[in-house]
C-alpha positions as a Python dict, from the first residue, in 0.01 Angstrom:
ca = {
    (1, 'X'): (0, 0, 0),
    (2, 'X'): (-382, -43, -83),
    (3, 'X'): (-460, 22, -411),
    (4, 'X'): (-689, 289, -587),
    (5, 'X'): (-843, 85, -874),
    (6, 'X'): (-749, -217, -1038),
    (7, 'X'): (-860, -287, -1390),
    (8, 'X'): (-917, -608, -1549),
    (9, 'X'): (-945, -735, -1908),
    (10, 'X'): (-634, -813, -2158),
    (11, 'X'): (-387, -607, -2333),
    (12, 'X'): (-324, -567, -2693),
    (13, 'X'): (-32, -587, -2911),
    (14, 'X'): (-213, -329, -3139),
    (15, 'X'): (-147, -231, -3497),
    (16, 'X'): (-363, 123, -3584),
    (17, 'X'): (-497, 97, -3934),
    (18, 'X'): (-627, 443, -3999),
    (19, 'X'): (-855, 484, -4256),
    (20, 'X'): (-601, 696, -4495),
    (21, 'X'): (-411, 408, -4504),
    (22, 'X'): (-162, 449, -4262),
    (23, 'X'): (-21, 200, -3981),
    (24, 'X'): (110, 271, -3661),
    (25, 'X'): (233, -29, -3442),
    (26, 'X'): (278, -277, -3242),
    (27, 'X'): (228, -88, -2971),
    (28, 'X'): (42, -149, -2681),
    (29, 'X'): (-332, -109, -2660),
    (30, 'X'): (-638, -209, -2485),
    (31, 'X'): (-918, -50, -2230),
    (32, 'X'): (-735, -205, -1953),
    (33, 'X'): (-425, -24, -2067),
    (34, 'X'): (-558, 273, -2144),
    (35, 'X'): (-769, 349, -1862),
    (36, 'X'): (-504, 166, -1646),
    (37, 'X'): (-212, 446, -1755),
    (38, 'X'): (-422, 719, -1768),
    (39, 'X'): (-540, 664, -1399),
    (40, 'X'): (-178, 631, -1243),
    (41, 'X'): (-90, 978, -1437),
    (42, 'X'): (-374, 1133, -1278),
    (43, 'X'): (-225, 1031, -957),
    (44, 'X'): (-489, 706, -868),
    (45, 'X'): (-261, 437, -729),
    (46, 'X'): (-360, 166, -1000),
    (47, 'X'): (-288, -232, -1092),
    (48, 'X'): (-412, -395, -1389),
    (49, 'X'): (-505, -771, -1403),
    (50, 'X'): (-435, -943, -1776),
    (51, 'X'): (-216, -1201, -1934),
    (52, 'X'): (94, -1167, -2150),
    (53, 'X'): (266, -1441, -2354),
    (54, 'X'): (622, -1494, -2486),
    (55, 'X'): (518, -1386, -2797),
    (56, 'X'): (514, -1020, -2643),
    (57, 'X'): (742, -757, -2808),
    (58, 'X'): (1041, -675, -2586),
    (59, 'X'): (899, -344, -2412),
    (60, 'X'): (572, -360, -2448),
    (61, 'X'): (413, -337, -2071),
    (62, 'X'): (712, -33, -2056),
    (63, 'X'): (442, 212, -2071),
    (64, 'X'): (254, 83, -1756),
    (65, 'X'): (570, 92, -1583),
    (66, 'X'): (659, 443, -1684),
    (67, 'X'): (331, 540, -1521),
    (68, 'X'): (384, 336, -1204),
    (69, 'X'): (101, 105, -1267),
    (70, 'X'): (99, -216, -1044),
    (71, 'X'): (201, -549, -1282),
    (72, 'X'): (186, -773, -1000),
    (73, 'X'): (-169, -888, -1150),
    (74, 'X'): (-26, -990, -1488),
    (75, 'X'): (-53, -1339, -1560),
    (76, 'X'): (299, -1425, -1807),
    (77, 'X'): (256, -1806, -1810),
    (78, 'X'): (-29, -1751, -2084),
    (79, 'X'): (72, -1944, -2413),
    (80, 'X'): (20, -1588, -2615),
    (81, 'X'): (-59, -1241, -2573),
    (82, 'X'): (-363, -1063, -2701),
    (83, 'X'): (-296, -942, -3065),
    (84, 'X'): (-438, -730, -3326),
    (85, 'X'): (-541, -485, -3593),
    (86, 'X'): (-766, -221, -3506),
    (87, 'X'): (-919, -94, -3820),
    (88, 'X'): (-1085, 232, -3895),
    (89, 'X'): (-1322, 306, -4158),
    (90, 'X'): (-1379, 634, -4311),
    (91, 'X'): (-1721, 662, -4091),
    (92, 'X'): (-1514, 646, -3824),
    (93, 'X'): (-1637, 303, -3659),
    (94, 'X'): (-1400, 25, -3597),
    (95, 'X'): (-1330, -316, -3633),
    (96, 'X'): (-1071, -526, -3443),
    (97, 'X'): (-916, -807, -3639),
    (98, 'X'): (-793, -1083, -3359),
    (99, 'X'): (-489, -1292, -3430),
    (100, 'X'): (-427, -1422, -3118),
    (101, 'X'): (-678, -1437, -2787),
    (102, 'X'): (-537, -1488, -2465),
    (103, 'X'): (-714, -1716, -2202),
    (104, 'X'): (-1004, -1587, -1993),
    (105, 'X'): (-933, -1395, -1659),
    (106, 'X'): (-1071, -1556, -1338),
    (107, 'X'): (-1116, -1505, -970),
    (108, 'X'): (-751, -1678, -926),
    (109, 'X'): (-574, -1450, -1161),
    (110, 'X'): (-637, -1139, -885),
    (111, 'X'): (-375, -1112, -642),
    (112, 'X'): (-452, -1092, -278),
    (113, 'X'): (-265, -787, -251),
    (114, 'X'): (-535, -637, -514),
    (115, 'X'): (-865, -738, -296),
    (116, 'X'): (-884, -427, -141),
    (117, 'X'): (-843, -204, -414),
    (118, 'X'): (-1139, 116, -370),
    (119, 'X'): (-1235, -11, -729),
    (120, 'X'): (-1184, -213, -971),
    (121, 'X'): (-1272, -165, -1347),
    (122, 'X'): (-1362, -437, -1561),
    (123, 'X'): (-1300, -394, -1937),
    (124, 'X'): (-1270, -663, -2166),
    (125, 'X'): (-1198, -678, -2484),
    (126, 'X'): (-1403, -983, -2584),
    (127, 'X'): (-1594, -1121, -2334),
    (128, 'X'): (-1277, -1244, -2145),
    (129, 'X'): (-1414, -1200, -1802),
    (130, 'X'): (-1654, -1380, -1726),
    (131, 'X'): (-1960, -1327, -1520),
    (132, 'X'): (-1836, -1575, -1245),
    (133, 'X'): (-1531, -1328, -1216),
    (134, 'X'): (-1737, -1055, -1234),
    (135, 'X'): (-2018, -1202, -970),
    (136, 'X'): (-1683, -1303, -759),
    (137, 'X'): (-1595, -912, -778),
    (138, 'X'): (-1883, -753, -660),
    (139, 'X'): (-1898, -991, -351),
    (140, 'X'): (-1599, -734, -246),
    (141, 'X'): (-1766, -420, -160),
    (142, 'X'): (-1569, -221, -398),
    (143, 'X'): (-1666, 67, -602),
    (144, 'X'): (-1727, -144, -934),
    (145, 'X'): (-1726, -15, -1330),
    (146, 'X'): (-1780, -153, -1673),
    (147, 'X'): (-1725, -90, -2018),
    (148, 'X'): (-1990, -261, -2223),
    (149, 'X'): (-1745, -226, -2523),
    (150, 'X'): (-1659, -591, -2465),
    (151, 'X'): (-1957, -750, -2415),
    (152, 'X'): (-2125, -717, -2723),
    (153, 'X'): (-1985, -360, -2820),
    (154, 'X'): (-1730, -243, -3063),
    (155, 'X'): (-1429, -413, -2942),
    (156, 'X'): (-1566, -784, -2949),
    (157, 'X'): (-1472, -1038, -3260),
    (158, 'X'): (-1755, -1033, -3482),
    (159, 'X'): (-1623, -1437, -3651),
    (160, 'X'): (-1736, -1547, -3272),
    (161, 'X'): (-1955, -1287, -3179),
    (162, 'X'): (-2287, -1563, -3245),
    (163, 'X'): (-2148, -1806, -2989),
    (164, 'X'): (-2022, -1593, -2703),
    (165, 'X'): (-2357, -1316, -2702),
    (166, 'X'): (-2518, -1313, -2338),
    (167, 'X'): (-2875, -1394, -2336),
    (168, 'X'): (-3051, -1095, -2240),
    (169, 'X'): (-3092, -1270, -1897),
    (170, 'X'): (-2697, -1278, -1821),
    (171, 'X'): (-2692, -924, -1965),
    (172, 'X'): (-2982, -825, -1735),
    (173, 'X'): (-2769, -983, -1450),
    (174, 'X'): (-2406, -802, -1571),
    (175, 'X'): (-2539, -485, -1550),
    (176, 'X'): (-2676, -500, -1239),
    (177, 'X'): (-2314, -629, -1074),
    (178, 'X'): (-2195, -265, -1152),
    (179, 'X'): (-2219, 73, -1001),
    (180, 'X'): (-2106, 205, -1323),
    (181, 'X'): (-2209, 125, -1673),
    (182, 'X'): (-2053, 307, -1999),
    (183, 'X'): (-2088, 253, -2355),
    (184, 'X'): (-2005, 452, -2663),
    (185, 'X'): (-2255, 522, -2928),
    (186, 'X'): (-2130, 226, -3150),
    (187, 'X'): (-2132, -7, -2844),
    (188, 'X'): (-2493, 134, -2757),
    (189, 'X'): (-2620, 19, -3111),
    (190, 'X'): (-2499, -312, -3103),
    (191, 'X'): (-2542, -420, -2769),
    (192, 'X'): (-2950, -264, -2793),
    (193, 'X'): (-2971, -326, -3189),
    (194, 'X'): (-3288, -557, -3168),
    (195, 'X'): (-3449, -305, -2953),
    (196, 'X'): (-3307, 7, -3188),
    (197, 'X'): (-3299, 251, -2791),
    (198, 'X'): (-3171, 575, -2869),
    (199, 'X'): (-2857, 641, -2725),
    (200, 'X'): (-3046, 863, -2407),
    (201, 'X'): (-3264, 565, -2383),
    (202, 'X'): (-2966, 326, -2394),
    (203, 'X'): (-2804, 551, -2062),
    (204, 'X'): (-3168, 500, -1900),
    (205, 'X'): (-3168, 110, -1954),
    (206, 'X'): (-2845, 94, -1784),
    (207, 'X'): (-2949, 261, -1456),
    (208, 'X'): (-3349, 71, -1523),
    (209, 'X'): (-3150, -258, -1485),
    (210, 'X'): (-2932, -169, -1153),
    (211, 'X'): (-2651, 60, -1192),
    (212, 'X'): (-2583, 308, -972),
    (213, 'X'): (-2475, 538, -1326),
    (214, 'X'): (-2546, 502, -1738),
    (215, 'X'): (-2313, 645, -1931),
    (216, 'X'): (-2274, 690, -2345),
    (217, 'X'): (-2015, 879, -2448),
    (218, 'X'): (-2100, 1021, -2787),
    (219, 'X'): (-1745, 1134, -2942),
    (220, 'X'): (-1754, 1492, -3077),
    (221, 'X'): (-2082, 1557, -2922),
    (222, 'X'): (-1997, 1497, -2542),
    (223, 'X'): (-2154, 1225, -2337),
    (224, 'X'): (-2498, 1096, -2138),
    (225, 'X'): (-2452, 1055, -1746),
    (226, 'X'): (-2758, 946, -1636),
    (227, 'X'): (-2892, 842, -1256),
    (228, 'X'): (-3218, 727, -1127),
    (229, 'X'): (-3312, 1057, -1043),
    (230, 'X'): (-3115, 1296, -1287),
    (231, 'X'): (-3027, 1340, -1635),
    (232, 'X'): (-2716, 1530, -1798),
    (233, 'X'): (-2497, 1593, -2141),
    (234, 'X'): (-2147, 1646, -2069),
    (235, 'X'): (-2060, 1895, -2375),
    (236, 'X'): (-1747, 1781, -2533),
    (237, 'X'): (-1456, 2011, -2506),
    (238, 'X'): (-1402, 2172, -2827),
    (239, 'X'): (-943, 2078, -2936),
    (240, 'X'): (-756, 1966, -3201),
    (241, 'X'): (-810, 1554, -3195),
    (242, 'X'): (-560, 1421, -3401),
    (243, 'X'): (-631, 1048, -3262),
    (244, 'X'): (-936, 905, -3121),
    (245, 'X'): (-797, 541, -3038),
    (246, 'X'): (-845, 530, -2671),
    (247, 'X'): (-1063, 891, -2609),
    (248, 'X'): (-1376, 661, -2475),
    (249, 'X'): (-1100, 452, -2212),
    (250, 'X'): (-946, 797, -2135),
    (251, 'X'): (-1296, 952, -2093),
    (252, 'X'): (-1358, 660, -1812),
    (253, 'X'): (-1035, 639, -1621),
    (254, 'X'): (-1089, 1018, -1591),
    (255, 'X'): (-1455, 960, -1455),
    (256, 'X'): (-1344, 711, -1201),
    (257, 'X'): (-1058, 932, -1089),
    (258, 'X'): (-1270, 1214, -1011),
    (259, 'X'): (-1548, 1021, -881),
    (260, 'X'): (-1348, 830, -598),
    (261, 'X'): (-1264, 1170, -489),
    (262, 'X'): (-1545, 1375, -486),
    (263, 'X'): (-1857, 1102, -552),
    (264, 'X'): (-2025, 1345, -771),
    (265, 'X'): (-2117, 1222, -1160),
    (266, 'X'): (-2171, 1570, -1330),
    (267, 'X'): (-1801, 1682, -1139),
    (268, 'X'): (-1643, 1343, -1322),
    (269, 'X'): (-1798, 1395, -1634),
    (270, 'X'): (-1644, 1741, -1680),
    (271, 'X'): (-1339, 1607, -1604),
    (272, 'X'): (-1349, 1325, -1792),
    (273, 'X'): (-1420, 1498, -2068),
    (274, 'X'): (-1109, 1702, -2046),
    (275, 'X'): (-878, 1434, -2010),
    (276, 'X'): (-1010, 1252, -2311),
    (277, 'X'): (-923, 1567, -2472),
    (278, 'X'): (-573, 1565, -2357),
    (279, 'X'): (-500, 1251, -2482),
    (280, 'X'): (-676, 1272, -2828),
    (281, 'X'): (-488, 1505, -2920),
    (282, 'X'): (-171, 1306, -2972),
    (283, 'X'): (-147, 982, -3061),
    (284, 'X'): (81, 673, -3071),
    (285, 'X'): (-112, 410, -2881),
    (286, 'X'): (-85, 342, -2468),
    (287, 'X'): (221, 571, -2352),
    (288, 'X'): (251, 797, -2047),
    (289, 'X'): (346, 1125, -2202),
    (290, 'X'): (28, 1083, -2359),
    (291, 'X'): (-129, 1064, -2069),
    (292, 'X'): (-220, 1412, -1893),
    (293, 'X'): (-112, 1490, -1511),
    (294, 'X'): (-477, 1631, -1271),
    (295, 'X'): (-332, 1952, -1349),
    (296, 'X'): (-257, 1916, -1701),
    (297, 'X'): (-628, 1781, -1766),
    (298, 'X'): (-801, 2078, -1493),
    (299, 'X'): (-609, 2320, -1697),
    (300, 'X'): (-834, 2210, -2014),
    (301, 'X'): (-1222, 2230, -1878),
    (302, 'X'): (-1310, 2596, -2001),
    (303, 'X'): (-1434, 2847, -1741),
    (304, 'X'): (-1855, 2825, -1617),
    (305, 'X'): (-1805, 2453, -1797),
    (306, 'X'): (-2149, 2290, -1680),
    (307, 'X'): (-2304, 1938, -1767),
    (308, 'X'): (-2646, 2033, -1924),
    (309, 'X'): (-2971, 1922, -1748),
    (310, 'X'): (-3191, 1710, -1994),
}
C-alpha cells in the first residue's frame, strides 16, 4: 500500500513547562509527530521517518500506532532518543531545552517501501535533516513541504544555533527544494531577523526564492498563504484554546491533507485552520483523541468562511 505522506525529522520525549508553572510530561512531541498523527486521523495514509533510543519511555510511539501511522521508517538502533523541555514564557514564545539529540536523518534511513509516498514533509527539529537528504528528496517527484521551524526558527537549540545557521546561500537553495514553505511568526523573525521582513513580506520571500506556496501562520490572528500570483489571510477560527503546543504542526498536516485532495491553497488553509482549532483546544501532548477525524474538523469552519484577498 503506497503511502499518502511521509514525514521526516525526530520525535521528542517532551516535558510542557507552561508559563504558570505547571508541567505536563514525558509525553511524546515533535512536528513530525504531530503533523504525522494528525494526518492519519484525517484519513491520509501516513509514515514518519525518525530515530528512537533505548532510553525511550515504555509507550511512547503508542500514539502513532493508535492513529495507524506507518513506524516502519523509525530508526531504534540510535544510542538515544530526542529529549526535552519545551518552555513557555508569559509572551507566549518558546524555548526548547535539549538534553539529548538524536543522530541526523539521511537518504538511508527512508525505507524503500516509503519512496513513493504522494509527499513527504520534512520537519526538523534542529537542523537534523540535512540538505543532502533533503536535495536526495526532491529528486523523487513528490509533492514536497517544510517547516522552517527547524532551520533557524523556534524549535532549534539556541547553545548551537552559531555553528549549525545556513549561510543565506544554503537557505536560498532549501527553500527552493520545496513546494511548500511555512513558518510561524516567531520562526519568521528569527530566520529574517537581519533583514527585520514583515511577516507578509516573510510569506513573499518564500515563494521569491522558489516555492510553489509561503505560508506564516500568525496564532490568534490566522495565517499568510501566499503564491506567485495571489495573496490571502486565512482568519483564525474564533474557540476556546486551552493549549497551543502543536496548533502550527496541526495547522500544516491539515493543509497538506486538504491540498493532496483538492490542490487548492485558500481550500487548505480554511481547513487547516479548523483542525488546528480542534486540537488546541485540548491538550496533553501527541495523542490521537486529540486529533480530530475530516468530519470532526469540517464540522468547525463557520458558514461563508473565506480566506481574505490582500
Amino acid at each position: 500500500m503506497h503511502l499518502d505522506l511521509v514525514t521526516v525529522g525526530h520525535i521528542l520525549c517532551e516535558t510542557i513547562v507552561f508559563a504558570d508553572g505547571r508541567r505536563d510530561g514525558p509525553v511524546l512531541g515533535s512536528p513530525a509527530a504531530y503533523s504525522g498523527t494528525v494526518a492519519a486521523r484525517l484519513g491520509v495514509r501516513t509514515g514518519i521517518v525518525t530515530k528512537v533510543g533505548p532510553d525511550a519511555p515504555r509507550g511512547l510511539l503508542q500514539p502513532l500506532r493508535d492513529a495507524d501511522v506507518n513506524l516502519s521508517g523509525i530508526d531504534f538502533e540510535s544510542p538515544v532518543t530526542t529529549t526535552n523541555e519545551l518552555i513557555y514564557a508569559p509572551d507566549g514564545t518558546k524555548e526548547l531545552k535539549y538534553l539529548k539529540q538524536a543522530g541526523p536523518i539521511t537518504a538511508d534511513d527512508i525505507p524503500d517501501e516509503f519512496r513513493h509516498a504522494a509527499a513527504f514533509h520534512v520537519c526538523p527539529l534542529d537542523y537534523e535533516v540535512p540538505l543532502d537528504t533533503i536535495l536526495w528528496i526532491r529528486k523523487l517527484g513528490t509533492v514536497l513541504s517544510v517547516d522552517m521551524g527547524g532551520y533557524g526558527g523556534a524549535h532549534i537549540c539556541r547553545a548551537t544555533a552559531a555553528q549549525k545557521k545556513f549561510s543565506r546561500a544554503d537557505l536560498g537553495t532549501l527553500i527552493q527544494c520545496f513546494d511548500i514553505v511555512k513558518a510561524s511568526d516567531e520562526d519568521a523573525r528569527l530566520i529574517f531577523a537581519d533583514d527585520r521582513l514583515s511577516e507578509e513580506e516573510t510569506a513573499h520571500r518564500f515563494v521569491d526564492w522558489g516555492a510553489r506556496i509561503g505560508i506564516v501562520t500568525q496564532g490568534a490572528r490566522g495565517s499568510l498563504v501566499f503564491t506567485r500570483e495571489e495573496r490571502y489571510r486565512v482568519p483564525a477560527i474564533p474557540g476556546r484554546v486551552i493549549d497551543v503546543t502543536g496548533g502550527g504542526d496541526s495547522y500544516l498536516a491539515g493543509f497538506l491533507a486538504e491540498f493532496l485532495r483538492t490542490g487548492n491553497p485558500w481550500e487548505s488553509g480554511v481547513f487547516a485552520a479548523a483542525v488546528a482549532l480542534c486540537v488546541i483546544e485540548k491538550t496533553g501532548g501527541v495523542s490521537a483523541h486529540r486529533m480530530p477525524s475530516e468530519a470532526e474538523a469540517r464540522a468547525r469552519i463557520p458558514t461563508g468562511m473565506k480566506p481574505q484577498s490582500i
